[in-house]
N, C-alpha and C positions, 0 to 999 in steps of 0.2 A: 504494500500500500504506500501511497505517496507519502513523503512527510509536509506537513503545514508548514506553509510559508508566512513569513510575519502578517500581522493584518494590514489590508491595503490603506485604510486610512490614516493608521498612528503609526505603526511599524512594531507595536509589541508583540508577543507571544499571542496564542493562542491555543486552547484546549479543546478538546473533545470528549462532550460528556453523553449519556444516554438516559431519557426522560420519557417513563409511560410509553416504550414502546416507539421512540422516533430517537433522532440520533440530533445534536447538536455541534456545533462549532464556532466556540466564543474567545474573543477577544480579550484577554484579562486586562486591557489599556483600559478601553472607551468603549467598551462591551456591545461592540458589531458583533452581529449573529448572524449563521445561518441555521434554518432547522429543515429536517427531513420526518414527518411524522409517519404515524404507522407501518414500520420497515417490518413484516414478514420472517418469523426467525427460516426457513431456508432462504433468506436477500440480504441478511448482514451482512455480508463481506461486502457484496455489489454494492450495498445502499453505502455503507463507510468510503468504498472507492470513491463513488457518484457525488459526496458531499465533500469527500476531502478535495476531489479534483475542482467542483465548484469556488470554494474556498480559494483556491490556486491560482482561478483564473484571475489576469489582468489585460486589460485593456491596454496599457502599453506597462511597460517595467521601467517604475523610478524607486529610488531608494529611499526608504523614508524610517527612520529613527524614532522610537519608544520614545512617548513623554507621557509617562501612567502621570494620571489628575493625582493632584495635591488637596490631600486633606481640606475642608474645610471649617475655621474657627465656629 
């Protein structure tokens, strides 16, 4: 399976979690998401490809740098 690519808006990490049966892919910056619901247990593998390759895609490739939000007072 592919590995994630930082997220396209802030440039942080990103995780992959699984909720009720659908599959997710969040952003730990500025928590972009993508979800995949009702994935089928014989399509987990597909559906993980299908979302992580979505995740991947870009419209062109620039480089963009983590700035996880700061706390507020």
């Amino acid at each position: 399976m592919p590995e994630l690519k930082p997220c396209p808006m802030c440039g942080c990490d990103a995780r992959e979690y699984v909720d009720n049966n659908g599959l997710i892919i969040k952003c730990n910056g500025c928590g972009l998401q993508i979800y995949r619901a009702f994935v089928p247990a014989a399509e987990w593998e597909q559906a993980g490809f299908k979302c992580r390759e979505a995740w991947n895609k870009r419209s062109k490739e620039k480089e963009t740098k983590c700035q996880e939000p700061s706390a507020s007072n």
